[in-house]
C-alpha positions in Angstrom: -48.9 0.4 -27.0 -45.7 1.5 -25.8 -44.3 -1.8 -26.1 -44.7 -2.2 -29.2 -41.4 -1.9 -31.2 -42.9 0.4 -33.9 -43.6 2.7 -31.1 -41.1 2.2 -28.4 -38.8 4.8 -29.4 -40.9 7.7 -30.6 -43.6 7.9 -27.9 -42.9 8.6 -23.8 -45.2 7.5 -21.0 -45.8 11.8 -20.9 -47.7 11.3 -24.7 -50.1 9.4 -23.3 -53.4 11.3 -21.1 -55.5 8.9 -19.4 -59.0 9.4 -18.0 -62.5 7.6 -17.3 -64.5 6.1 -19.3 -66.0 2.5 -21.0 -65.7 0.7 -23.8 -69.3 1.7 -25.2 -67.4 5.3 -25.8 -64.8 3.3 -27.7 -67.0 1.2 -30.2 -64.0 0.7 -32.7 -60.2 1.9 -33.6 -59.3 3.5 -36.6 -55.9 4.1 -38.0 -54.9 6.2 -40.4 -52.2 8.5 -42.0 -53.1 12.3 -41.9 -51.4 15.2 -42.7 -52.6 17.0 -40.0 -54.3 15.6 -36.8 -56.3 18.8 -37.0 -56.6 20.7 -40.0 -55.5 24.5 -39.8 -56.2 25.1 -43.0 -52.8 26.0 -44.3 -50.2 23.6 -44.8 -47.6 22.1 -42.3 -44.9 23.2 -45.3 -45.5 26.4 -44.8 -46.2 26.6 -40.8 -44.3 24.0 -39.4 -45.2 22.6 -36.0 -41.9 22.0 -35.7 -41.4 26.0 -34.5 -43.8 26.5 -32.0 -44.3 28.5 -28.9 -42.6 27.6 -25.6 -43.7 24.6 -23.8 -44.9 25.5 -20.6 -45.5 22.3 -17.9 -48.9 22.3 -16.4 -46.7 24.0 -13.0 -45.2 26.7 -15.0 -48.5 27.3 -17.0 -50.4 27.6 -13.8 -47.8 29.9 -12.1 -48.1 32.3 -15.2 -51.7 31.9 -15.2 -51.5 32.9 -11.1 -49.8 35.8 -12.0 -51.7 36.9 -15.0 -55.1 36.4 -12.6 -53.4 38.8 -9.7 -52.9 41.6 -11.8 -55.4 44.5 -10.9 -56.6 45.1 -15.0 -56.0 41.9 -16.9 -56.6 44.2 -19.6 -53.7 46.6 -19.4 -51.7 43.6 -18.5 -48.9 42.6 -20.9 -49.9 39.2 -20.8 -53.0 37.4 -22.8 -54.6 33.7 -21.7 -55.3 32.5 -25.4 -57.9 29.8 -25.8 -57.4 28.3 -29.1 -60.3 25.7 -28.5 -63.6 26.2 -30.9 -66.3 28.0 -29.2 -68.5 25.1 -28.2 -65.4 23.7 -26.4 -65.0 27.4 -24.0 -68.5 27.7 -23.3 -68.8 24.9 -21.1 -64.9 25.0 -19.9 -62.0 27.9 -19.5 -59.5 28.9 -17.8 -60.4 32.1 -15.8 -59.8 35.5 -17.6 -58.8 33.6 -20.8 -59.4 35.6 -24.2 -61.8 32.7 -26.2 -61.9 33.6 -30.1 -65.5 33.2 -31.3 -64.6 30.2 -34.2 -66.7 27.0 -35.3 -63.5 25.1 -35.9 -59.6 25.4 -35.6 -59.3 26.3 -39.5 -60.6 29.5 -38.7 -57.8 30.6 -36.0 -55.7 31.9 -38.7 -57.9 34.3 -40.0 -59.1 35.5 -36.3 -55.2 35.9 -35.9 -54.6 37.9 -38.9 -57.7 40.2 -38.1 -56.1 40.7 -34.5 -52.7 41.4 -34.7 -53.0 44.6 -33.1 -54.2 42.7 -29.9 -51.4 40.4 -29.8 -48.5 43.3 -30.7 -45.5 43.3 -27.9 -47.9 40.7 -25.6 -46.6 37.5 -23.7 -49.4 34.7 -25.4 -50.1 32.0 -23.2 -51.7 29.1 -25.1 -53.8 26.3 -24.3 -55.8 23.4 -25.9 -57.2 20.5 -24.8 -54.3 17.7 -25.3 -51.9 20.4 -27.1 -52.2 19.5 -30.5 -53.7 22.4 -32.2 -51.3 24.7 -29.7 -48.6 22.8 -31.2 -49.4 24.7 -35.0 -51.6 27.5 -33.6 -48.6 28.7 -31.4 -46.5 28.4 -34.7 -48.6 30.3 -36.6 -48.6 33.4 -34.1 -45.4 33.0 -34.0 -44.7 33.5 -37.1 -46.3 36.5 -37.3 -43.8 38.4 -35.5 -45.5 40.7 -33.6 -46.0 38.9 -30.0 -43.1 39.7 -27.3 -43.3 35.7 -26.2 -45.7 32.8 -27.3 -45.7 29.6 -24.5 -48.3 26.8 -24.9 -49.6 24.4 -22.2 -47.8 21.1 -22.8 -50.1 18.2 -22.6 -52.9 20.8 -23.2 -56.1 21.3 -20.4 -55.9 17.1 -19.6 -52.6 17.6 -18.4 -52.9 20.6 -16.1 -56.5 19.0 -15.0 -54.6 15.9 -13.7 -51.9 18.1 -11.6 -54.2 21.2 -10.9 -58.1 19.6 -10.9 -59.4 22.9 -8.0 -56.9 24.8 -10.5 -58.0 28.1 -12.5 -59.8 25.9 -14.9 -63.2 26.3 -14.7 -66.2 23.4 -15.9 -65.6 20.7 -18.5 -63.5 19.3 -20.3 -65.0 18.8 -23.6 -63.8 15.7 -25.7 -64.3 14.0 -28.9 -65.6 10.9 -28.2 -68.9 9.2 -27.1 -68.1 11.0 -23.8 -68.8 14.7 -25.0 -67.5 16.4 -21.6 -65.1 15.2 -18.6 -65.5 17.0 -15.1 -62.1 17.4 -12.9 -64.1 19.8 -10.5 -67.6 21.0 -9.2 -67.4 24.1 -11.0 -70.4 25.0 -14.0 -69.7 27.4 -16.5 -72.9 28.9 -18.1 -72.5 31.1 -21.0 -69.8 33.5 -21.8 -68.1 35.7 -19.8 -67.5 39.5 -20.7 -63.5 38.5 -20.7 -64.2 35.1 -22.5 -65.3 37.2 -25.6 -63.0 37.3 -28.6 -62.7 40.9 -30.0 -63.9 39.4 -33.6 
């Protein structure tokens, strides 16, 4: 793909996030022309993804996370760990002491951001997704709100820092989109939520 000349100069060997799996997974290819790769429900004209939060490489993301983790009460702590993954997607992966907002699909984040600002006045956000699409307008959109001190985002999302950090501070799977359902970088089984995995609405 990357040699082909359509392609050559807008994509980088970084774009691409490869893992196992067959071609049963893969029964066809579709192409198409979206808007949005994944709908937030408001339109890229009026939340651009082209402000979003700071990219963070899966090293810097994991040394923030290391520091957010060490602190005595994460909950006084200036910093939040923002999964902006649906539900179904935490429960059976997160990063450790991540706030996971209780939503069936990424259209809902704005509203869960609206009826939270208080939480996120004057904090340092640190973002994550699973590639770093939806961090890429879901950063922009808190952002935009103007009340955070600082919004970074994991660059390359959870498959990236998996391939650098597998024993990292994410814990369980990986879920996916395809045939596949879940990838596993470590031993580690999440059940259920945890009391800091909750979302406060």
């Amino acid at each position: 793909m990357l040699s082909f000349p359509l392609f050559k100069d807008d994509l980088c060997k970084d774009d691409f996030k490869t893992s196992k799996g067959g071609a049963h997974c893969f029964p066809e290819l579709r192409v198409g022309v979206f808007e949005e790769i994944v709908p937030m429900g408001i339109s890229p004209k009026k939340i651009s993804y082209k402000k979003p939060g700071i990219h963070l490489s899966p090293g810097e993301f994991h040394k923030e996370v290391e520091k957010f983790l060490s602190q005595a009460n994460q909950e006084q702590s200036d910093t939040i760990l923002l999964d902006c993954r649906n539900f179904y997607e935490s429960k059976i992966g997160r990063f450790q002491g991540c706030l996971a907002p209780d939503i069936r699909k990424f259209s809902y984040f704005p509203s869960y951001v609206d009826k939270n600002l208080e939480l996120f006045r004057e904090k340092r956000v640190l973002m994550y997704c699973t590639g770093g699409i939806r961090c890429e307008r879901g950063s922009a959109y808190l952002k935009a709100k103007g009340v955070c001190k600082e919004v970074f985002q994991l660059k390359g999302g959870i498959h990236k820092y998996l391939e650098e950090f597998p024993d990292g501070f994410y814990k369980g799977k990986l879920f996916v989109f395809d045939e596949r359902y879940a990838l596993s970088y470590n031993s580690d089984v999440v059940s259920g939520r945890s009391a800091q995995a909750q979302s406060p609405n």
